[in-house]
C-alpha positions in Angstrom: 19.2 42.4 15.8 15.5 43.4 14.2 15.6 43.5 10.7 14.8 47.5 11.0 18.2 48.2 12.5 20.4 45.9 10.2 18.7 47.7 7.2 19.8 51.2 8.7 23.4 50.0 9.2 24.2 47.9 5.9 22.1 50.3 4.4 20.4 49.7 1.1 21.2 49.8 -3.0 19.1 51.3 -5.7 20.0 50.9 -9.0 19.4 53.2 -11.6 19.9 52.7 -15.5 20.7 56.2 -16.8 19.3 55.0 -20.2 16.3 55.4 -19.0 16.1 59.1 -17.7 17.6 62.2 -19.4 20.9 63.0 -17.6 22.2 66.7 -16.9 24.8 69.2 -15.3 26.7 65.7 -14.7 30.4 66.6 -12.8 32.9 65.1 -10.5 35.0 66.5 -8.1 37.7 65.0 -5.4 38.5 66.9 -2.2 39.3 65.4 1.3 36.7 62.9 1.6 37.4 61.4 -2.0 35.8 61.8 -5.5 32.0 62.8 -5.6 29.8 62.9 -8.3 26.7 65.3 -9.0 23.8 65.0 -11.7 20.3 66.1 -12.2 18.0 63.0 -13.4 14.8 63.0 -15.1 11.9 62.4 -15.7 11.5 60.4 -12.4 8.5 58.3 -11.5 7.0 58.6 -7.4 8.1 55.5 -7.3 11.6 56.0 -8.0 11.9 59.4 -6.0 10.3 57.0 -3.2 13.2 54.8 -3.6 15.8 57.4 -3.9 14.0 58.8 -0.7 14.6 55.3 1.4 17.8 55.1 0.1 18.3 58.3 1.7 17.3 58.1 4.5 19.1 54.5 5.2 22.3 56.1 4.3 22.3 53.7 1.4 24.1 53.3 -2.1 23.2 54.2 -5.4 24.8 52.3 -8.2 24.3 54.5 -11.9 24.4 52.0 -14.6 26.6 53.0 -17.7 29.7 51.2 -19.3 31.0 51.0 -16.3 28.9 50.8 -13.0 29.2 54.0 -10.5 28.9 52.9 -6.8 27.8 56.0 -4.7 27.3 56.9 -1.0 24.4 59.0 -1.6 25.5 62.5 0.4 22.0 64.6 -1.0 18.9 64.7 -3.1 17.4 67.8 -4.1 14.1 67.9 -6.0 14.9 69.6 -9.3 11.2 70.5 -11.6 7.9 68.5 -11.1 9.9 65.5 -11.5 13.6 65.7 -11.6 16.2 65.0 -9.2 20.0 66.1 -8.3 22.0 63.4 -7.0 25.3 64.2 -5.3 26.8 61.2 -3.6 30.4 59.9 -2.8 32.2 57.5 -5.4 33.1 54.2 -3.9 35.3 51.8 -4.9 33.0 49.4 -6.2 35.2 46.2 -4.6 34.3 47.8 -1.1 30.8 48.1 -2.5 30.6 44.4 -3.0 31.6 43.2 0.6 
């Protein structure tokens, strides 16, 4: 299988240390699909929006890194100001995460 097509089904994983941006409007929710979580992020370098962009579009993982690491599916990204971002994205049990 190229390389090209493994990446688009495994996906990929970003990491992002919130102790680095300023974190806002931060909620959680659970409905049908499971728990989701929502917050706006900033400042973000091009770089990183690039990265939260291939992670997008690989249908790939964000892991939020507090206390306790946050696994997410990432569901959207929505460009909030010049250079702020809202992530919503689907928790995942980070045990399933691992595998």
């Amino acid at each position: 299988m190229p390389a090209q097509e493994e990446e688009r089904r495994v996906g990929t994983q970003l990491d992002l240390n919130l102790v680095e941006y300023q974190v806002r409007g931060g909620s959680m929710g659970y409905g049908p699909e499971g728990g989701t979580f929502a917050c706006i992020i900033g400042p973000v370098s091009d770089e990183t929006l690039a990265a939260l962009d291939r992670a997008a579009e690989n249908h790939g993982t964000i892991r939020l890194l507090l206390p306790q690491p946050l696994v997410l599916d990432l569901v959207s990204l929505e460009r909030k100001e010049p250079h702020g971002v809202r992530i919503v994205g689907r928790i995942v049990d980070p045990r399933k995460a691992a595998e």
